[in-house]
Backbone as JSON Lines, residues from 0, in Angstrom:
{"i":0,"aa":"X","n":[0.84,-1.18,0.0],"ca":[0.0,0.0,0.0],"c":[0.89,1.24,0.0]}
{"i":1,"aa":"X","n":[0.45,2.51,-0.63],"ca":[1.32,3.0,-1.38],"c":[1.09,4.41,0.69]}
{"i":2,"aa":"X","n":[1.76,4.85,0.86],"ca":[2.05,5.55,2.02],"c":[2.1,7.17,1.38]}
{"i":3,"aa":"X","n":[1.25,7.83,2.07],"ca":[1.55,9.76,2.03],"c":[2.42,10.04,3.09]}
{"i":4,"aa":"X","n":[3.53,10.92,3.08],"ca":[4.19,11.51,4.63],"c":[3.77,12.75,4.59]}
{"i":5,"aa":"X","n":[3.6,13.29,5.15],"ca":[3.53,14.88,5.16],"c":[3.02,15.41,6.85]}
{"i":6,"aa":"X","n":[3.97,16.76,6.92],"ca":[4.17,17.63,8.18],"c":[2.92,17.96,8.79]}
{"i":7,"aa":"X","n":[2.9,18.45,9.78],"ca":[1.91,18.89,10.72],"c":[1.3,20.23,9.94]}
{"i":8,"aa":"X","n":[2.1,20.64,9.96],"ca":[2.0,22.34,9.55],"c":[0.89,21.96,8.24]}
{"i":9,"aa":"X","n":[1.37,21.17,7.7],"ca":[0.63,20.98,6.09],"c":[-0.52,20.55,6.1]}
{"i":10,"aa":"X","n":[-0.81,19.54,7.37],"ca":[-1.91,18.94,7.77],"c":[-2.65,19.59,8.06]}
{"i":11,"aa":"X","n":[-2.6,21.07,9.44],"ca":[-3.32,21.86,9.9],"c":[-4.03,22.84,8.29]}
{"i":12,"aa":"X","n":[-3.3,22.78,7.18],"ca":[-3.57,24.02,6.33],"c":[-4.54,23.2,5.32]}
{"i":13,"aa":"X","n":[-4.48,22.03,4.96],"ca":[-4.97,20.82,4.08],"c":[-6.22,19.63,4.87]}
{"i":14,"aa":"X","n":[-6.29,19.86,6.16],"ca":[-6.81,18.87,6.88],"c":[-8.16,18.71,5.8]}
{"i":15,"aa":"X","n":[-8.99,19.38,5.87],"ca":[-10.44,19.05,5.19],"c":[-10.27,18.28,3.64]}
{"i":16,"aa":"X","n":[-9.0,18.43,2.78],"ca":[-9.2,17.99,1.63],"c":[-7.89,16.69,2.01]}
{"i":17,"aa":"X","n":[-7.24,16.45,3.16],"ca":[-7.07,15.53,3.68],"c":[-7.89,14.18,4.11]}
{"i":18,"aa":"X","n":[-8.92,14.72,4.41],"ca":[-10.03,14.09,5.48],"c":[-11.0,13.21,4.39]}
{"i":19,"aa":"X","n":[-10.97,14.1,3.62],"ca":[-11.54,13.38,2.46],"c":[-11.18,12.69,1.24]}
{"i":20,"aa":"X","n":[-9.82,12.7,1.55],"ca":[-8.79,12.02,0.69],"c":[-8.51,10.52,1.21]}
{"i":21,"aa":"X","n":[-8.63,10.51,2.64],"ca":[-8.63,9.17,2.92],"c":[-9.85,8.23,3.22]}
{"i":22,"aa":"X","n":[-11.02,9.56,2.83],"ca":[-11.74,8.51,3.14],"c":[-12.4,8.17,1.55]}
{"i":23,"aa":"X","n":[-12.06,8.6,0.57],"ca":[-11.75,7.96,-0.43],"c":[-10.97,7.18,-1.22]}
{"i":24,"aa":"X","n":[-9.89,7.46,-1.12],"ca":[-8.8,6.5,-1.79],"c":[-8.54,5.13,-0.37]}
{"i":25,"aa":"X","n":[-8.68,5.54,0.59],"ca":[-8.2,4.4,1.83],"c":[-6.72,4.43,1.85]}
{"i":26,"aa":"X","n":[-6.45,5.1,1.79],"ca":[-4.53,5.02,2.12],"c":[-4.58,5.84,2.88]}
{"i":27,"aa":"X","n":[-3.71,5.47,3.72],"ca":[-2.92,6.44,5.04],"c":[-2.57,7.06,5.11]}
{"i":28,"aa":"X","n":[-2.65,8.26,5.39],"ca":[-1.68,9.65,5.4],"c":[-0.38,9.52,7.02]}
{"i":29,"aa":"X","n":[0.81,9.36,6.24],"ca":[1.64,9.85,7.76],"c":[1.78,11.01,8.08]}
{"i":30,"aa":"X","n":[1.63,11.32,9.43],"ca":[2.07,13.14,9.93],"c":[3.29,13.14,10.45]}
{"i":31,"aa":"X","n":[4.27,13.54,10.39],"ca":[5.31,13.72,10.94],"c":[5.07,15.34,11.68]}
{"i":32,"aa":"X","n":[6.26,15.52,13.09],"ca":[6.3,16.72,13.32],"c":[7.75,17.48,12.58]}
{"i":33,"aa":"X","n":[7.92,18.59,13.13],"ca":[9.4,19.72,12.1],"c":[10.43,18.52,12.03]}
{"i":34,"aa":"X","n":[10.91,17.88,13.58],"ca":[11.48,17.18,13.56],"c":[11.81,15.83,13.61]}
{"i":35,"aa":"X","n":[10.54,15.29,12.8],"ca":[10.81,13.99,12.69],"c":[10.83,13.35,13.62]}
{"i":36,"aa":"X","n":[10.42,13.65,14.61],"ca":[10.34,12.49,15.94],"c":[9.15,12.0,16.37]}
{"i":37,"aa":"X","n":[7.75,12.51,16.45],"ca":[6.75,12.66,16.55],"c":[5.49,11.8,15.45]}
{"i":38,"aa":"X","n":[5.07,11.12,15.26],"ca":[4.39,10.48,14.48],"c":[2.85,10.06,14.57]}
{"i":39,"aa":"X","n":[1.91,10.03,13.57],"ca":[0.46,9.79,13.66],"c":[0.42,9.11,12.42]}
{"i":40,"aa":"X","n":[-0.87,9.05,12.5],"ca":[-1.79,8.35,10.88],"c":[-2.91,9.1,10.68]}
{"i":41,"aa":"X","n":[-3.44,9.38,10.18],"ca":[-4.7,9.74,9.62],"c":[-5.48,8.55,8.37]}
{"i":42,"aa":"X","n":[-6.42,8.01,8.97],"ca":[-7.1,7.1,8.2],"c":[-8.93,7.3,8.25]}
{"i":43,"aa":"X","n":[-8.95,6.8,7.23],"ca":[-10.6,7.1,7.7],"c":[-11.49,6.0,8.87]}
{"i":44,"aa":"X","n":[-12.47,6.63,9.05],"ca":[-13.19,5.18,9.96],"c":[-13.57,3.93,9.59]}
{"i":45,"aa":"X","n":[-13.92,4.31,8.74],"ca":[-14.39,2.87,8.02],"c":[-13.04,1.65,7.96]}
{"i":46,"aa":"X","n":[-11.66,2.42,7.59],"ca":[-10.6,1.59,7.85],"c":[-10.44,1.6,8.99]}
{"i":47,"aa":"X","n":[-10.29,1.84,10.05],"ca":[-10.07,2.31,11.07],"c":[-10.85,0.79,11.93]}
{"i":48,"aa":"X","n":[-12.54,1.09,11.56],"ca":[-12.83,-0.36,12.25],"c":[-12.69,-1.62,11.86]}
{"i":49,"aa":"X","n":[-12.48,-1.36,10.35],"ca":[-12.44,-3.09,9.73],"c":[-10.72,-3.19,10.6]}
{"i":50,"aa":"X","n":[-9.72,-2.42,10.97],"ca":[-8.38,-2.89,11.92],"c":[-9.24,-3.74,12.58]}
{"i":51,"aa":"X","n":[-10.11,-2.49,13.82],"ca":[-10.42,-3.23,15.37],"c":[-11.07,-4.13,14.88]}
{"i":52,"aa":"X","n":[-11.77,-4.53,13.72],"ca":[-12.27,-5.78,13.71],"c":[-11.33,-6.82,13.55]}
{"i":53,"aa":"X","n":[-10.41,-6.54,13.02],"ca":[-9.49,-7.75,12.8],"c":[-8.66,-7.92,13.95]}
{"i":54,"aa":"X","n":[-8.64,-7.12,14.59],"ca":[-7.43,-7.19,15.91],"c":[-8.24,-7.9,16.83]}
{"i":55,"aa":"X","n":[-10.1,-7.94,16.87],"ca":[-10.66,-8.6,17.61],"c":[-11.18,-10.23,17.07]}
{"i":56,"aa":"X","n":[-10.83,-10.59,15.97],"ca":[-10.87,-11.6,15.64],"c":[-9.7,-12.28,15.64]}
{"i":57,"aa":"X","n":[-8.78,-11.82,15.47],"ca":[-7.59,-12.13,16.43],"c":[-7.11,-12.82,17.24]}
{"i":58,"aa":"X","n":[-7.37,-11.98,18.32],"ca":[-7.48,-11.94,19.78],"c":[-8.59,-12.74,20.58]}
{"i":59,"aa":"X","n":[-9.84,-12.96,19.65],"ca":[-10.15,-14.1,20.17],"c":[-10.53,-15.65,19.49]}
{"i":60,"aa":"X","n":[-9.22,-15.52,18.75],"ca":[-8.78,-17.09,17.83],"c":[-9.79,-16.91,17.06]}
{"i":61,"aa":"X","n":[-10.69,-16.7,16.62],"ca":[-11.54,-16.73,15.24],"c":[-10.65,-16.5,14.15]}
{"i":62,"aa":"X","n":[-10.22,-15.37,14.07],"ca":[-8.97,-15.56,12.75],"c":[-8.17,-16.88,12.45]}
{"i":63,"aa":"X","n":[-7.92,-17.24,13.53],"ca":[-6.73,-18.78,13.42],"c":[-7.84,-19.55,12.96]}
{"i":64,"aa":"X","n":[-9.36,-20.05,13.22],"ca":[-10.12,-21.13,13.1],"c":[-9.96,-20.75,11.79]}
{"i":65,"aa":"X","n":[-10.42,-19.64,11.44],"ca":[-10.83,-19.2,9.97],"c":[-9.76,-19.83,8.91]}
{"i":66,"aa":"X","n":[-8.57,-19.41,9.22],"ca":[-7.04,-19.67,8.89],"c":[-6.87,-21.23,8.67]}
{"i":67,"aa":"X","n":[-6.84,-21.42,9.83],"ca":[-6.97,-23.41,9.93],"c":[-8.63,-24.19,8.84]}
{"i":68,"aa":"X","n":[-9.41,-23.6,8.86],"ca":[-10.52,-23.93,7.79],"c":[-9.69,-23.8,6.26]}
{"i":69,"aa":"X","n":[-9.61,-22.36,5.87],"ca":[-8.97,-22.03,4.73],"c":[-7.58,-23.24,4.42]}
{"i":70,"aa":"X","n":[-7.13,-23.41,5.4],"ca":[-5.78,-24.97,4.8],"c":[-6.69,-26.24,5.01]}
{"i":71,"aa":"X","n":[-7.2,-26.26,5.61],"ca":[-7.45,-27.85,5.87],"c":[-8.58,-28.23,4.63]}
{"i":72,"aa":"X","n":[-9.18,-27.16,3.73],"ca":[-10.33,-27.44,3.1],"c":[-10.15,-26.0,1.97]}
{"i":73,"aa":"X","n":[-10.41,-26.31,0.77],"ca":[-10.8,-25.22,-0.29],"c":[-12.06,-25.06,-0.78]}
{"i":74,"aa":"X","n":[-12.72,-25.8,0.2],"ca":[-14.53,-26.04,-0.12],"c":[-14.21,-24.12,0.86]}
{"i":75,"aa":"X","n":[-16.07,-24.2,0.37],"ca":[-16.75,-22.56,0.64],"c":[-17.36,-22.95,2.16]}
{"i":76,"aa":"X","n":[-17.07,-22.56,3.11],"ca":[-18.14,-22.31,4.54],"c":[-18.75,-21.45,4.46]}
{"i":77,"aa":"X","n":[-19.95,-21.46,4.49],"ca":[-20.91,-20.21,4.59],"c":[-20.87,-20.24,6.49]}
{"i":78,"aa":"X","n":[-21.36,-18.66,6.64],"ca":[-21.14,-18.43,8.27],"c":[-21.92,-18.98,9.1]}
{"i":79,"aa":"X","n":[-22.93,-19.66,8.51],"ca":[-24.67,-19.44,9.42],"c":[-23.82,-21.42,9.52]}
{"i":80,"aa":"X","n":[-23.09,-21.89,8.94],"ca":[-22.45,-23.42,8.88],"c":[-21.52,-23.17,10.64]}
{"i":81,"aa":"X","n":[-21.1,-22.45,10.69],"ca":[-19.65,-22.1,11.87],"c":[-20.53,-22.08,13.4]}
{"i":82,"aa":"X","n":[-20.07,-23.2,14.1],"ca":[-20.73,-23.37,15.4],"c":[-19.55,-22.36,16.26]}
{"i":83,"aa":"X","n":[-20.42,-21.23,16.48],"ca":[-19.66,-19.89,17.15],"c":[-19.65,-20.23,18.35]}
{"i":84,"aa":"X","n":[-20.31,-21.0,19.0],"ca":[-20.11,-21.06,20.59],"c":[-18.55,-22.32,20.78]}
{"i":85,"aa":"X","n":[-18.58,-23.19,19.81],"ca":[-16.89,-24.15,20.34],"c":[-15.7,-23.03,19.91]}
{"i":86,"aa":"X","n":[-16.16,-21.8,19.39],"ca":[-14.41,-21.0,18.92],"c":[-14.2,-20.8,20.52]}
C-alpha cells in the first residue's frame, strides 16, 4: 500500500481535503512533526474499524479457526455453517 508523509504544519492548512482524501482512496496519510520524531496516521473510519475488527478476531482465535478452515479445506463455509459457541 502505497504511504503519504507529510508535516503537521501541512496537515493543519490541508486537513479538510485531507479528510476526504482518505476517506476515499483508503490510504494512510503519515504526519510527521518539524522534527521527525513525533508520528500519527490519519485514516478514515471505516478503515479504522475493519483494523479493530481484525485485531478482535484475532485476539479471540476466530482468525486462526478461519485460517486453519482455509488450509485444511478449499470447499466454501458459509457463516450461518460455523458453530460460534466451540471457537
Amino acid at each position: 500500500m502505497e504511504q503519504t508523509s507529510i508535516n503537521a504544519s501541512s496537515v493543519r492548512k490541508n486537513f479538510y481535503r485531507l479528510l476526504k482524501e482518505v476517506n476515499e482512496n483508503h490510504k494512510e496519510i503519515e504526519i510527521v512533526d518539524e522534527q521527525n520524531k513525533n508520528h500519527a496516521v490519519l485514516i478514515s473510519l471505516e478503515d479504522w474499524r475493519a483494523i479493530q475488527e481484525t485485531l478482535y478476531l484475532e485476539e479471540t482465535g476466530v482468525l486462526g479457526k478461519i485460517r486453519e478452515r482455509e488450509q485444511d479445506s478449499s470447499e466454501f463455509i458459509d457463516v450461518s455453517d460455523i458453530d460460534w459457541e466451540k471457537l
